[in-house]
Structure formats: structure tokens, C-alpha cells
N, C-alpha and C positions, 0 to 999 in steps of 0.2 A: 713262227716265233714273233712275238709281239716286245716291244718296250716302249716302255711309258716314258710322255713326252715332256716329263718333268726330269726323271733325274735323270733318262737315255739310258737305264737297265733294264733287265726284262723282270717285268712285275710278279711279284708272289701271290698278290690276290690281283688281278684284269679288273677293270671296269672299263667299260668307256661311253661314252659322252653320247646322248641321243642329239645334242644339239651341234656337236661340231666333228661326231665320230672320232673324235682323239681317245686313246688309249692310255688310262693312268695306272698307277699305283693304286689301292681304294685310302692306303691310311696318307699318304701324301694329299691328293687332291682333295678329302674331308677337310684336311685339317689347312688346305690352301682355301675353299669356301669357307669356313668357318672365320678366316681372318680377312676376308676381301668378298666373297658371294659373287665371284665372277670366274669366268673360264680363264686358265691362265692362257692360253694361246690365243684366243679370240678378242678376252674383255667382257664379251656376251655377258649376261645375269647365269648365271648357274647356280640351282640347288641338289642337296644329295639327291631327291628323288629324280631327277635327272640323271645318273647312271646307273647304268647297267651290267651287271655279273659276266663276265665271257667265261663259257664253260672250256675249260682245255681238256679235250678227251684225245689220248690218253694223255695221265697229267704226267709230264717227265718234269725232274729236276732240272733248272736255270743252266746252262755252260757254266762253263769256268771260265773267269775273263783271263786274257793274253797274260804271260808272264813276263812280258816283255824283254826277254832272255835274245829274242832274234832281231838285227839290223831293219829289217821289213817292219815288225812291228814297231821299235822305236821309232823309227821315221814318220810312222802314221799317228802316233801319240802326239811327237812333236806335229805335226800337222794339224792337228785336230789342236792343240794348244793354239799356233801360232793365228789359225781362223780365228778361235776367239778373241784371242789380244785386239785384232784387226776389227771385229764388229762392235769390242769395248769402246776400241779408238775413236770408232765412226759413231757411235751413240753420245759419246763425250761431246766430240766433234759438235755435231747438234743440237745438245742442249748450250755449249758456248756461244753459239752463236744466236741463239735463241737469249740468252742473259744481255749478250753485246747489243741488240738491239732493242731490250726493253729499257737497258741504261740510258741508250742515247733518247730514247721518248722520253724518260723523265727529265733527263738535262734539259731537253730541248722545251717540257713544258716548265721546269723550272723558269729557265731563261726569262720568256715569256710572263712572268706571273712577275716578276721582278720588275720588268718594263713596264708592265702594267702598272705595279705600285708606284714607279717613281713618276710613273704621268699622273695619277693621281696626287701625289703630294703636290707635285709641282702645280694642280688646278685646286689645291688646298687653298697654298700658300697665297698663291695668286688671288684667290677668294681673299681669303684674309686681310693680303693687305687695302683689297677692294673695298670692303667693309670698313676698317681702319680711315681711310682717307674721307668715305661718304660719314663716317662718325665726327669723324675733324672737324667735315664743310658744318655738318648741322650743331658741333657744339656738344657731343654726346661723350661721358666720360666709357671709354674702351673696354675698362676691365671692373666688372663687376661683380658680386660676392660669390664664393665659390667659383672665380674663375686662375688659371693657373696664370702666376705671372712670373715672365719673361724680359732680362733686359738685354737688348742690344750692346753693340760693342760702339755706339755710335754714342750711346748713353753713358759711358763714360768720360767720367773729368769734365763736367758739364759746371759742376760746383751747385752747393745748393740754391734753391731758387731763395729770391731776396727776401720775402714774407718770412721761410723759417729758419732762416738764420736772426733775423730782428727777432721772432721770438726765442732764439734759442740766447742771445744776446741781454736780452731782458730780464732771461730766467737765472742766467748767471750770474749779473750784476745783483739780483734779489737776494739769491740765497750766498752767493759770498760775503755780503755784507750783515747779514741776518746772522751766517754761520760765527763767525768770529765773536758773537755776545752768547751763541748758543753755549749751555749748560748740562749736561746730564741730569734726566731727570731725579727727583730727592728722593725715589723708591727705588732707583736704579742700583744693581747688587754692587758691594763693595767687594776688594778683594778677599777678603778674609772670609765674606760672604759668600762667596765665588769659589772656595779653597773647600769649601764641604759640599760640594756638587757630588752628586753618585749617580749611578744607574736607578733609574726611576719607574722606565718603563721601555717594554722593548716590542715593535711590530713586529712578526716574523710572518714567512712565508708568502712575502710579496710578488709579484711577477710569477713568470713561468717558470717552472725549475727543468726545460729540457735544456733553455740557454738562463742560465742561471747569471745571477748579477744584475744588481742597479748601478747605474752612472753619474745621477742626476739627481739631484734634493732641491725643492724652493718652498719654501713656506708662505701663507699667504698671512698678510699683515692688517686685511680686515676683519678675517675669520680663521682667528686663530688656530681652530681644530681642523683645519684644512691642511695640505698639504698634497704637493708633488712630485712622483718619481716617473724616472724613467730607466729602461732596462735595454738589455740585450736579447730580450725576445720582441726589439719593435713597438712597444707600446708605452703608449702613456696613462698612469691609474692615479685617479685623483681618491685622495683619503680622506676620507670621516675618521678624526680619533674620537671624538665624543660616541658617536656611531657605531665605534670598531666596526669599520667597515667600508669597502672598495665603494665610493661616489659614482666614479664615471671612471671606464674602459675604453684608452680615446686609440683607436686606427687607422693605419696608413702610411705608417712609415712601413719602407721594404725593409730596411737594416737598421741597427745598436741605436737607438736615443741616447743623443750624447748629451743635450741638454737642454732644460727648461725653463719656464716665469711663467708669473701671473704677471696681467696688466690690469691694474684695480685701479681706475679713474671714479671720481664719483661723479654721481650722473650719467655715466655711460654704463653697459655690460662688461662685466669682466672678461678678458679674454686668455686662455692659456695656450701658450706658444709655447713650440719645440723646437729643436733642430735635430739633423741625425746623420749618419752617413751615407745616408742615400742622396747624398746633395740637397736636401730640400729643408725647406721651415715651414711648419704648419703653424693654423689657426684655428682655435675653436673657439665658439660663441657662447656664454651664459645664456640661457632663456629662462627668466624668472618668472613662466609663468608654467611651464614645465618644469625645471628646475635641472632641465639637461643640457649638455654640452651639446653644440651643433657644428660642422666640419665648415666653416669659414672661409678659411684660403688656404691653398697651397701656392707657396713662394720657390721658385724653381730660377732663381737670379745667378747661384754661384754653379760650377762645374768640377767642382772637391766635396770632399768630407765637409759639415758644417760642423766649427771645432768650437765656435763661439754665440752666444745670444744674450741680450742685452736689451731692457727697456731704458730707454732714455728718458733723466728726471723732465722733461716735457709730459710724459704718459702719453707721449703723439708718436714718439718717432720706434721705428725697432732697430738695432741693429745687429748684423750678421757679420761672422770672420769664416774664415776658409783657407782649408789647405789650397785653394785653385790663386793664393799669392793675392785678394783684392778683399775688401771690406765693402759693406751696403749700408742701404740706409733707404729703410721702409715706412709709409706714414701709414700709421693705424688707423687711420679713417677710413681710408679708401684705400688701404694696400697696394698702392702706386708705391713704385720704385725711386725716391727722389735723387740716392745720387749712389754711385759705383763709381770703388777708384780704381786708379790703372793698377796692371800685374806691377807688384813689388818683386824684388829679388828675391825675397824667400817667402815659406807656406806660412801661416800665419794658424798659430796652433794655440792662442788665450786672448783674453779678452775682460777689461775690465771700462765700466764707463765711468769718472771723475765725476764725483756728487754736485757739480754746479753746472755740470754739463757742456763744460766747452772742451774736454782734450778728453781724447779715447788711447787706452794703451792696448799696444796689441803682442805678445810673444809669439821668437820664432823656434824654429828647433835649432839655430847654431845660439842660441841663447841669450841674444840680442833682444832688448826692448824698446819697439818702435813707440813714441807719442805724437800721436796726430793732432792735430789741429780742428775739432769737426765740421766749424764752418768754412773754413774753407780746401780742409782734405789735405793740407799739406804736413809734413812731418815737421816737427818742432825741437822733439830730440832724440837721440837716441843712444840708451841707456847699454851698458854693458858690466853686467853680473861678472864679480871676480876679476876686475879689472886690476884692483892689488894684487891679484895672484894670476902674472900675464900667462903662465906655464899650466892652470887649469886645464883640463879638459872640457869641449862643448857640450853644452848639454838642454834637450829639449824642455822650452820655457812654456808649461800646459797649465800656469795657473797662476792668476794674478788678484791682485786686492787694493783700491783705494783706501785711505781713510778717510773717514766723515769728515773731519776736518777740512780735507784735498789737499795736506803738505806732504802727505807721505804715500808710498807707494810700496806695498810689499810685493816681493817678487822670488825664486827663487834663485840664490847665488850658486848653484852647483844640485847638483840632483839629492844633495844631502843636508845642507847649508839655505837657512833665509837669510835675506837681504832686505833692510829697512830702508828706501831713499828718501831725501830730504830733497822734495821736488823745486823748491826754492834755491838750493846750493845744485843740483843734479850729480851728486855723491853719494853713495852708500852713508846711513846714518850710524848702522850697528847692524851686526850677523851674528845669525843664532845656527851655533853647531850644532845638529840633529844625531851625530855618532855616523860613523861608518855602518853602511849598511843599508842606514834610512832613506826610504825611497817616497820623495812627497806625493802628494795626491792633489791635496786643498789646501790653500790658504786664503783667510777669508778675515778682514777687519769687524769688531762687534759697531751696530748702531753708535754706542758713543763715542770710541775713539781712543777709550781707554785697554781695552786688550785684542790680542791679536789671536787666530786660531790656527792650529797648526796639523794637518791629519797625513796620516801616511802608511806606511807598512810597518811601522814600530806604534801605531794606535794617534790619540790625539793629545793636547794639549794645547792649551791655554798661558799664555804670557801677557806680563801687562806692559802697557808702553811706555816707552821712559826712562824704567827701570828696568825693562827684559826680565824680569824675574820672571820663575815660573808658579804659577797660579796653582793650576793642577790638572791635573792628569788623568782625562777623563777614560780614557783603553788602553792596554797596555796589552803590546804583543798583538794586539789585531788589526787586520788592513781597511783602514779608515779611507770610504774611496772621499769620499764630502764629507763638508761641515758648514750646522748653520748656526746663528745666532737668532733667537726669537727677538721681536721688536723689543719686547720689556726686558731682555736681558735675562729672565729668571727659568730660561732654559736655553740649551744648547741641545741640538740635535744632528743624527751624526748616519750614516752607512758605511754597512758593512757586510758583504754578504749577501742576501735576500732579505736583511733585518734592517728597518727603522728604530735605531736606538734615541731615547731621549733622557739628559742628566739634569737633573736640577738637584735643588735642596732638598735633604729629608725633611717629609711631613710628616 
């Protein structure tokens, strides 16, 4: 009697094996070659043509297996069970211990690769600042274009150096005393003029629509038909409207472009600056003889979200806010870091810089507004939205506005509620109730000084100053994230969506 050494029965068709003489089933072991092409007892290569027919002569019928009706035979069942359990255990066994030792070789090369790294940085570093010091002796400036810059904690509260502060000094005495005879110009739109503004023209399907939304609107004020956003898929896309069509696709930020500027000096290249929440602030280069944007600097100073950015009327200086609680101050010549202040008490989530250039205001999120001092970093005052109403709730201050003038400061009083200060008294001037509901976005002073823009999740509008009246009302019902003012006045433009919208007068 034979049984095959697969299922331990006695087989109905015999075959067995020229290679290792074991005795199969023929439809078992076909269809064990068929899935693996090996002996199952050995491992060997086995093919069908490798077994062989066993004739049973005479052929009787199989037994009948046990009924297991008698003490004898159950005890051998459980037997024959319990062997198994036992040779399961010892196979488990085996490969456990087989897993337990391949873990500790990768820990242990892990380990190793880690130690490796950190000797390496550390003969970086050491390089570095070896380099650094032989740059010193010879006089060589350190960081150079397209190089990332990094400021020390040693670099703080240094104060600016004395050259740009005289110039920043100079610039303000110029233009505050120029400012006070200035006049809006006599083609600049009047209110009434201003009051028939509509929908003129609308950009749609900007940015990528997997992370859908713009953040960021700046207009460029030597070329008009220019214009920049920035989005929540990481990028920055400069527009041709004359063109209808995407200029420059600028990359590199890892996460949300929170915001943007042009820096249009003349006589130099234009340069477009970002900031984003990957901590960082880019730089790209105009080449006018390509006509392409080129990746410039990466600015890697703050250790937060960058919530704020800022060209300074110098057209030299950049500056930076951040939730990491400190403000910067970058020279656009050479993208040297000239001064970082200490951590403030709280994150620092807006940013607007004073048209003469000597006081920066900065919002925080208990709704406090810091005014610095920018030459020399210190705070000057600070302002508190809703201070007639001490039982207000706080609320986060993400968007500020000088006027051209620099007596006034818009800001908002409540998440619903603006606030006009009279930066000469340092009192609220007048508050404009939005309604319950209204959740701001932008507020932004126009070029002259005569109205003010208002955008939010109840759409935009326009007020003139003075008289707070309303102008008009350029979206209604829709979530207005920015708002700009063109230099001439004779449009406003505005996001919403993946849409560049722009209002002017019917033509």
C-alpha cells in the first residue's frame, strides 16, 4: 500500500518521482509543479515528465480511514495532531529568530550611517566656517548670488549699520516734506467717477486647480499689463494681460505663497520677491536680454511661516515678518542680512511699511499693533484695536494699510470691524462696521489717499476718507482674498478664487 507524500492518503492514480522516488497523488503533484516546478519534499526542479505511472496489480479499493469510534485511535489522531502543533512551533520558532537578527543588522547599520552623517556635517560646518574667516582675512563678500542666506542668533539687535540708516534718514526727510504739498493727480478718478466702476474684465483659471486658490496680488507700476500672484500650489506666475497670458512660472517654494512685490528700481533689473510658508523668501532676476526671470536668492533668515514682505521706499532694503515672533531687514544689492530683531512676545502675522520709510507696523494675532522704529528697531508704539470696547474679543490682526499721506493707519478693529488711526493722536479716527458675519481679508489705502479698499468674505468695497461714505461696491457675496489699486487710480483689481478680477469704468 502506498500514500502519497503530499496529502498522507493512499493515492487513486500513484505516480512517483524518478528524482527523489516519493510517491504522489498524479492530480496533486501536477498541479504542485504547475504552481512552483519543484519537488515538494526535496525543492529539486521537477517536471511532469519526471514521474512515473505505478501499476497496482491487482487494483483494490483505498481502506476505509478509522472511525475514530475507539480510545486507541483517538489517542493516535490526537498524536499525530499534537506532532504537528509541535513542528509548526519549531518552524515559527526559526524563522523569529531569523527576523530578530536581520532587525538588529539594520539597526545596527542604521546607527552607523547616522554617525557617519553627523561627522560629516560637523567637517561641513567646520569647512564653512574655515572658509568664512579665510573670506574675512582677504576682504571677499561671503554670500553670493544664488547663495542661501542664513542669519545667526549673534546677528541680532546689532542695529542697522550707520550708512543705511543716513540713507533711510534722508529719504524720509525728502519725501515727508515733498508729501505735505503733494496733490492727486487732475486725471485721478473722482468719487462719483469711482461710484460707476463694474466688472471689466475677469482672469480665470490661474494656478493649479489640485490646490486651488491665490493669496497674493501685486501689480507692477512700470508696466502696467504685468501683474503677480501667488497660490496654494507653491508657485509664483507672472501675467501678461495685454498678452493674455502666463509670463514666467517662478519655483521653489515647498508650501502656500503667502505673498509677493516687484522691486522696480530704475536702472537696475526688476526683481520679484515672494515669501511663503516654507519659511523662506525668494528672489528672481529680470534678464532683459532674455526676457526671463532667473532664481536669484533664497533668503532662509526666519524659522516660521513668512506672513509679511515688504519693499522699502529706499528700493534697497526688503523686509520680512514671521510667525517665528522677529522681523528682518534684507539689502537688495547684495542680499546680506543687515539687521534681525529679537523674539517679540507674540507671532507677527502683517505688515505694512510707512510711505517715508521710517516706522514699520507689524500685527499680531491677539490683535495688538506693534510700530517699530526702523532705524533703530525699537518699538515706538503700540496700538490696540477696540480699545473703546475693553470686553471685545481678540482677534487675529493679518492685514494692515498706511496712507500715502502717513497720518493714518488702517487696521482691523475686530474681525468684522475697520479701524482708521490718527497716527499723530494714536487713537482710532473712525470704524467702519462690516455687519456681522464679515470676515476681512485686505485692506489696502488707494495711491492718493483719498479712499480706502475693503475685501473680505461679504466681497469688496471702497470708501472715501474723511467722509467714510461708501463709494461702491465692487463684489458682493464673494470671498475677496486681496485688493489692489492701480497707480492711476482708474482701476482696481481684486481675487477671488482662481480669478483675477478687474473693475474700472464702462468703456
Amino acid at each position: 500500500m502506498f500514500f502519497c507524500a503530499i496529502s498522507g492518503e493512499p493515492p487513486q492514480d500513484a505516480v512517483v518521482s524518478q528524482k527523489s522516488g516519493h510517491v504522489y497523488e498524479r492530480r496533486l503533484i501536477i498541479k504542485y509543479i504547475e504552481e512552483n516546478g519543484t519537488e515538494p519534499i526535496t525543492g529539486d526542479k521537477l517536471e511532469e515528465s519526471d514521474l512515473v505511472t505505478i501499476q497496482a496489480n491487482p487494483k483494490t479499493s483505498a481502506p476505509r480511514p478509522p472511525n475514530l469510534t475507539s480510545i486507541p485511535a483517538l489517542l493516535h489522531t490526537l498524536q499525530n495532531e499534537w506532532d504537528a502543533l509541535v513542528l509548526e512551533t519549531f518552524a515559527l520558532k526559526q524563522q523569529y529568530n531569523s527576523t530578530r537578527q536581520e532587525l538588529s543588522h539594520a539597526l545596527y547599520q542604521q546607527d552607523a550611517a547616522t554617525r557617519v552623517a553627523a561627522r560629516l556635517i560637523r567637517e561641513r560646518d567646520a569647512a564653512r566656517e574655515a572658509l568664512a574667516n579665510v573670506k574675512a582675512t582677504m576682504g571677499i563678500d561671503s554670500t553670493g548670488p544664488g547663495a542661501d542666506v542664513e542669519m545667526e542668533d549673534s546677528a541680532e539687535e546689532q542695529g542697522l549699520p550707520s550708512d543705511v540708516v543716513a540713507e533711510i534718514e534722508e529719504l524720509t526727510k525728502r519725501l515727508s516734506s515733498s508729501r505735505k504739498k503733494r496733490k492727486p493727480p487732475p486725471n485721478y478718478p473722482t468719487a462719483a467717477q469711482m461710484h460707476t466702476y463694474t466688472l471689466k474684465h475677469t482672469i480665470p483659471s490661474l494656478h493649479s486647480s489640485s490646490a486651488a486658490g491665490i493669496n497674493t496680488l501685486a501689480l507692477s507700476q512700470t508696466q502696467p499689463s504685468l501683474f503677480l500672484t501667488g497660490g496654494n500650489d507653491k508657485i509664483v506666475q507672472l501675467y501678461d494681460r495685454d498678452a493674455g497670458k502666463v509670463a514666467a512660472t517662478l519655483k521653489g517654494h515647498t508650501k502656500k505663497v503667502t505673498t509677493v512685490q516687484f522691486r522696480e528700481k530704475e536702472g537696475e533689473p526688476t526683481l520679484v520677491l515672494s515669501g511663503s510658508a516654507d519659511k523662506s523668501a525668494r528672489v528672481w532676476t529680470h534678464d532683459s536680454a532674455s526676457g526671463d526671470y532667473a532664481p536669484q536668492q533664497t533668503i532662509k533668515t526666519h524659522k516660521g511661516e513668512i506672513t509679511g514682505l515688504g519693499v522699502h521706499p529706499t528700493q534697497s532694503i526688503l523686509a520680512l515678518v514671521s510667525t517665528d515672533r522677529t522681523y528682518s531687514l534684507h539689502n537688495l544689492n547684495t542680499f546680506q542680512p543687515i539687521f534681525q530683531s529679537g523674539v517679540g512676545e507674540d507671532p507677527y502675522t502683517a505688515m505694512s511699511i510707512h510711505p517715508d520709510g521710517a516706522l514699520l507696523a507689524l500685527g499680531t494675532p491677539n490683535s495688538r499693533i506693534q510700530i517699530y522704529d526702523v532705524r533703530s528697531g525699537k518699538v515706538g508704539a503700540v496700538l490696540v484695536p477696540g480699545s473703546s470696547t475693553p470686553d471685545s474679543a481678540p482677534f487675529a490682526c493679518h492685514t494692515l494699510s498706511f496712507s500715502e499721506n502717513g497720518y493714518h493707519l488702517m487696521a482691523p478693529s475686530s474681525s468684522s470691524t475697520v479701524a482708521i488711526w490718527d497716527l499723530r493722536k494714536q487713537r482710532e479716527a473712525h470704524t467702519i462696521d462690516l455687519g456681522d458675519g464679515f470676515k476681512l481679508n485686505k485692506l489696502v489705502y488707494d495711491p492718493s489717499a483719498q479712499y480706502l479698499g475693503v475685501a473680505g468674505s461679504g466681497g469688496a468695497t471702497v470708501f472715501a476718507h474723511k467722509t467714510w461714505d461708501e463709494v461702491v461696491k465692487l463684489s458682493e457675496g464673494d470671498d475677496v482674498v486681496d485688493l489692489q489699486f492701480a497707480q492711476d487710480g482708474q482701476e482696481i483689481w481684486g481675487l477671488s478664487g482662481r480669478e483675477v478680477r478687474i473693475w474700472g469704468a464702462a468703456e
